[in-house]
C-alpha positions as CSV (number, residue, x, y, z in Angstrom):
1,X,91.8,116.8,126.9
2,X,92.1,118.9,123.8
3,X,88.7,117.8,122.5
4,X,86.5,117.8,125.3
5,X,82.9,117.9,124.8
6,X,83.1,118.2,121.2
7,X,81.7,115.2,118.8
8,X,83.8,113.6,116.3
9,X,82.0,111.8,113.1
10,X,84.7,109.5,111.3
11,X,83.9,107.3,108.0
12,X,85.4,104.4,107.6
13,X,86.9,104.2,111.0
14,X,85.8,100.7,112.3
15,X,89.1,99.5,111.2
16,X,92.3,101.1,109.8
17,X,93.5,104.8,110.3
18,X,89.6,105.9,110.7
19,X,89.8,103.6,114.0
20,X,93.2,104.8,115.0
21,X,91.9,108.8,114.9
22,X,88.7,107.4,116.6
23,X,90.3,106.0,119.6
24,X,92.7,109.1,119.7
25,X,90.0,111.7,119.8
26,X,88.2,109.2,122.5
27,X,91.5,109.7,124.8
28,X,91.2,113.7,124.0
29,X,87.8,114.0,125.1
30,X,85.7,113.6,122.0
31,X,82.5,112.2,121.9
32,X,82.7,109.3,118.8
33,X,80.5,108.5,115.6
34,X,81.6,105.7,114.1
35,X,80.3,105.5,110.8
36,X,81.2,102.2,108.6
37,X,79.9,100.3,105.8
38,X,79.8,97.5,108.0
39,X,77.3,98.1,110.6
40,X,78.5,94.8,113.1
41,X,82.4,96.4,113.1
42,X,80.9,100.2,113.8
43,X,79.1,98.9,116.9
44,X,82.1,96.7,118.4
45,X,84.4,99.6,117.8
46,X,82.3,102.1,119.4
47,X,81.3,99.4,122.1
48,X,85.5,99.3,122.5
49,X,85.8,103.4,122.6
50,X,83.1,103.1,125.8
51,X,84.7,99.9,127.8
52,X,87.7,102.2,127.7
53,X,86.0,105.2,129.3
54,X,84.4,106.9,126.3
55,X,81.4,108.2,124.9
56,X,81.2,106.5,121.4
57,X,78.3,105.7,118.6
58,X,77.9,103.2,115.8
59,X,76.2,104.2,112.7
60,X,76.2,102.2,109.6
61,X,77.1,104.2,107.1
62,X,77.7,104.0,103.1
63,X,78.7,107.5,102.4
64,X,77.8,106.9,98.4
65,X,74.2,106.7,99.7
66,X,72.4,110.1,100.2
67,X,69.8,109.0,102.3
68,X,72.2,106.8,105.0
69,X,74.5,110.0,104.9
70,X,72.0,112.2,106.1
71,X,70.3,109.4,108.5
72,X,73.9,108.5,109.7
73,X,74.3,112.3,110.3
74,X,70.7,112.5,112.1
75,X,71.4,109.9,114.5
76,X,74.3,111.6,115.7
77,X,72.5,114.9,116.6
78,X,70.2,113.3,117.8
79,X,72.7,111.5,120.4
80,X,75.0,114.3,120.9
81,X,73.9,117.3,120.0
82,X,75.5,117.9,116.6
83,X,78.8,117.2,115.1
84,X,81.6,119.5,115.8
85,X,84.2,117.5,113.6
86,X,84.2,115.8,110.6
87,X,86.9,113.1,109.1
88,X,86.0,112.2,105.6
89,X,88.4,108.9,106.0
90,X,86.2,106.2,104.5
91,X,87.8,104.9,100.8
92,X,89.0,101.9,98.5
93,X,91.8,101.1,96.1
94,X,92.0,99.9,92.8
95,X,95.1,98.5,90.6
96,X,95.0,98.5,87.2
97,X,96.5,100.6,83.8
98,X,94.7,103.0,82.1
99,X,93.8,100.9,79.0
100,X,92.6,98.0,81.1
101,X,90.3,99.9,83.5
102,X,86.8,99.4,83.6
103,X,84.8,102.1,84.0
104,X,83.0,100.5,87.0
105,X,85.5,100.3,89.1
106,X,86.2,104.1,88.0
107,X,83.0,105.0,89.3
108,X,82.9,103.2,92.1
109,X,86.1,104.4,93.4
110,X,85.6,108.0,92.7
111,X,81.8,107.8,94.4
112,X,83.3,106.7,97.2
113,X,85.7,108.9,98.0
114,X,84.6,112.3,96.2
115,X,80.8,112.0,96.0
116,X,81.2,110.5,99.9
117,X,83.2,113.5,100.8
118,X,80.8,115.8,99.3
119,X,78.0,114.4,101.0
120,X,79.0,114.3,104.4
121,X,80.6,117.5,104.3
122,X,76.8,118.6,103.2
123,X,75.5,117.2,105.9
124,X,78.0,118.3,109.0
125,X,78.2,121.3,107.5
126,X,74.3,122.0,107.7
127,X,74.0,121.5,111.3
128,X,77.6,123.2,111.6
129,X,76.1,126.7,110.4
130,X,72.7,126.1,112.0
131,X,74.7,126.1,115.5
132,X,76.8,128.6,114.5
133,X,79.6,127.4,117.0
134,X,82.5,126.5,114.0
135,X,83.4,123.3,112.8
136,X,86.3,121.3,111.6
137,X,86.4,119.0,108.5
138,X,89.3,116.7,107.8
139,X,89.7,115.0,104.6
140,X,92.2,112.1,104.2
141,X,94.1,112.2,101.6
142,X,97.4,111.0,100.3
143,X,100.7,112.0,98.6
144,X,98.4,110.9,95.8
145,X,96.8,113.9,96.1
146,X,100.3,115.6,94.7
147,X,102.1,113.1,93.4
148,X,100.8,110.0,90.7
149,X,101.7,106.6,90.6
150,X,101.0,104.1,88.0
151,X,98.1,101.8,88.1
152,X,96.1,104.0,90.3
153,X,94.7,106.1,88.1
154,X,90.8,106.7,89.9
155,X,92.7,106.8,93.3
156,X,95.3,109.6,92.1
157,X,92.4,111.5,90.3
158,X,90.1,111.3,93.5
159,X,92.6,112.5,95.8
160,X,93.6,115.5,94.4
161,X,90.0,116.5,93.7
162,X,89.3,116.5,97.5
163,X,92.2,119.0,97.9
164,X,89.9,121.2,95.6
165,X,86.7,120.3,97.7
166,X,88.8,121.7,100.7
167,X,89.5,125.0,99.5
168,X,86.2,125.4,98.7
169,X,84.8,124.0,101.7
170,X,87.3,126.5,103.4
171,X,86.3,129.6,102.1
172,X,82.9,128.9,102.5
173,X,83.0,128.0,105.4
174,X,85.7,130.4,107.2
175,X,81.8,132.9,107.7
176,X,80.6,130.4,109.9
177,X,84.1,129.8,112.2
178,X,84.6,126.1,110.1
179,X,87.9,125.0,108.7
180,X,89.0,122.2,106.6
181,X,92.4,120.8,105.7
182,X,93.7,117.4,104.3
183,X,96.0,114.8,105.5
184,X,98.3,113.5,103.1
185,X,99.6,110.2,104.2
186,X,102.3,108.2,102.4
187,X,101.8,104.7,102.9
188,X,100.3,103.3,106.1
189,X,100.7,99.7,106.6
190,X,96.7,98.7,106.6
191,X,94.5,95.9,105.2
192,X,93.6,98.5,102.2
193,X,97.8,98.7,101.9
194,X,98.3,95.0,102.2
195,X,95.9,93.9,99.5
196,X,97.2,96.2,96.9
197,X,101.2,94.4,97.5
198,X,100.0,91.3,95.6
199,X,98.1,93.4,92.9
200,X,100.7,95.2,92.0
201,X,103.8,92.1,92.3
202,X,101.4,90.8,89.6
203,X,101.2,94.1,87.4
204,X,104.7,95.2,87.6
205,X,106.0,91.4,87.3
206,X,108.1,91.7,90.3
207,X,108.2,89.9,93.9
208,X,106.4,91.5,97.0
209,X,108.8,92.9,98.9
210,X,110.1,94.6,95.8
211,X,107.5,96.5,95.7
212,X,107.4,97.1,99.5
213,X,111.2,98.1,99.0
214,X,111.5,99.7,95.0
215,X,107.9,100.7,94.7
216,X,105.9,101.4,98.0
217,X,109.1,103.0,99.9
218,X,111.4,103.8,97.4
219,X,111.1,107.9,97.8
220,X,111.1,107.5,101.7
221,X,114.0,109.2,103.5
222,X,114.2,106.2,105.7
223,X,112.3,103.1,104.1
224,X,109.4,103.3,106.6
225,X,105.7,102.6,106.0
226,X,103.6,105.6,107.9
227,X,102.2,104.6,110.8
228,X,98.3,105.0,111.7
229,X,99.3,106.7,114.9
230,X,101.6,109.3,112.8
231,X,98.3,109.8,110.5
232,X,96.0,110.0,114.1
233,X,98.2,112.7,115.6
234,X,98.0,115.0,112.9
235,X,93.9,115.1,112.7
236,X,94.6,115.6,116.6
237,X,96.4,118.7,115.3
238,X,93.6,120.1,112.7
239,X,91.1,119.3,114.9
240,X,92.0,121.1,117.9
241,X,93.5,124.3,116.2
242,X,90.9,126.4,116.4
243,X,91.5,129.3,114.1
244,X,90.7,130.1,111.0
245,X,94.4,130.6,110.2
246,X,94.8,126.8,109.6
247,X,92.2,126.0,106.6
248,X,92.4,125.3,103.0
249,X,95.5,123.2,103.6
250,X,97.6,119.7,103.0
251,X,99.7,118.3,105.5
252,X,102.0,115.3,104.2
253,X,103.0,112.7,106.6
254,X,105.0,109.8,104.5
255,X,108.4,110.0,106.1
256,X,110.0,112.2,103.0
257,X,108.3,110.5,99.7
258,X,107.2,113.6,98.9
259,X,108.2,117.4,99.8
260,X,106.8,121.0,99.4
């Protein structure tokens, strides 16, 4: 039980990767926040963590919203005691060029996944220091946090500004015993995945499986899609490597696409 005891907040984890890491950390001990947009999914998910054996919470959650961040954050203090680990997980995708991008959809795509990271990190990282018994805070990011791709220019730019958030939040944080580090997946078969295979058949003028097979996996080493458990067992890792000599750093997981 490499997480006993300790309490996990998760964004966007009623569904997807965020549920996969959720039900992970449930098996390794952790007490669960499950903190979604949608309230209805956060409350059957965590009502799933507890039929199973675990200690879980639902917390509706839009992490663009300072005042359901901190409330979201509240509640789960209040419940368990504080939050020992953070995964900044909740985001969207957008497909379109450059020229033809409305500046909504910019916005709305950067607040969710930068000024979302920002303020949950705020928040855990209050009551982290106020305990003053560490932390861990895992962004997820992508190999579009080193790598660009066309038509995903709000996406690309978000995910390499939260590998600048986490060197920040690491040296800051290294005083108080709290690491951070980023997960770069390449890409995971999900809903978020799925809807952006028509989007892009239609941009590039090309069939969908040739852009499963010339765009999505093209750089793999072996034509795989990333799996949500292969994404789930590396947050397992950051989170229960507890040392300070694991912080400010980037883990890719996407089967080769991209290499350091």
């Amino acid at each position: 039980m490499r997480l006993q005891n300790k309490v996990a907040m998760i964004t966007g984890s009623a569904s997807g990767i965020g549920k996969e890491i959720a039900e992970v950390f449930a098996k390794e001990g952790a007490k669960i926040v499950i903190a979604d947009l949608n309230a209805n999914e956060a409350d059957a998910t965590a009502k799933e963590i507890i039929a199973k054996g675990g200690q879980a919470l639902g917390v509706k959650m839009d992490v663009t919203n300072e005042a359901e961040v901190d409330q979201g954050v509240a509640q789960a203090i209040k419940t368990f005691g504080g939050v020992d680990i953070l995964v900044s997980n909740a985001g969207i995708q957008h497909i379109d060029p450059i020229d033809k991008l409305a500046l909504a959809d910019w916005k709305k795509l950067l607040a969710i996944h930068l000024d979302g990271a920002f303020l949950t990190t705020r928040a855990c990282l209050r009551n982290m220091y106020a305990r003053n018994q560490g932390g861990c805070i895992i962004y997820m990011g992508s190999v579009h946090s080193k790598e660009a791709s066309p038509l995903k220019a709000p996406y690309v730019t978000a995910k390499h500004g939260l590998i600048g958030l986490c060197k920040v939040v690491a040296k800051e944080g290294a005083a108080h015993k709290v690491r951070a580090n980023v997960i770069c997946p390449g890409y995971v078969r999900t809903p978020l995945v799925d809807k952006q295979i028509p989007e892009q058949a239609k941009e590039l003028g090309m069939s969908e499986q040739d852009v499963i097979k010339k765009v999505m996996l093209k750089e793999t080493i072996d034509g795989e899609f990333t799996t949500t458990m292969d994404v789930a067992q590396v947050a397992l890792f950051f989170a229960s490597f507890d040392s300070n000599a694991l912080s400010g750093q980037s883990l890719i997981v996407s089967h080769g696409w991209f290499m350091q």
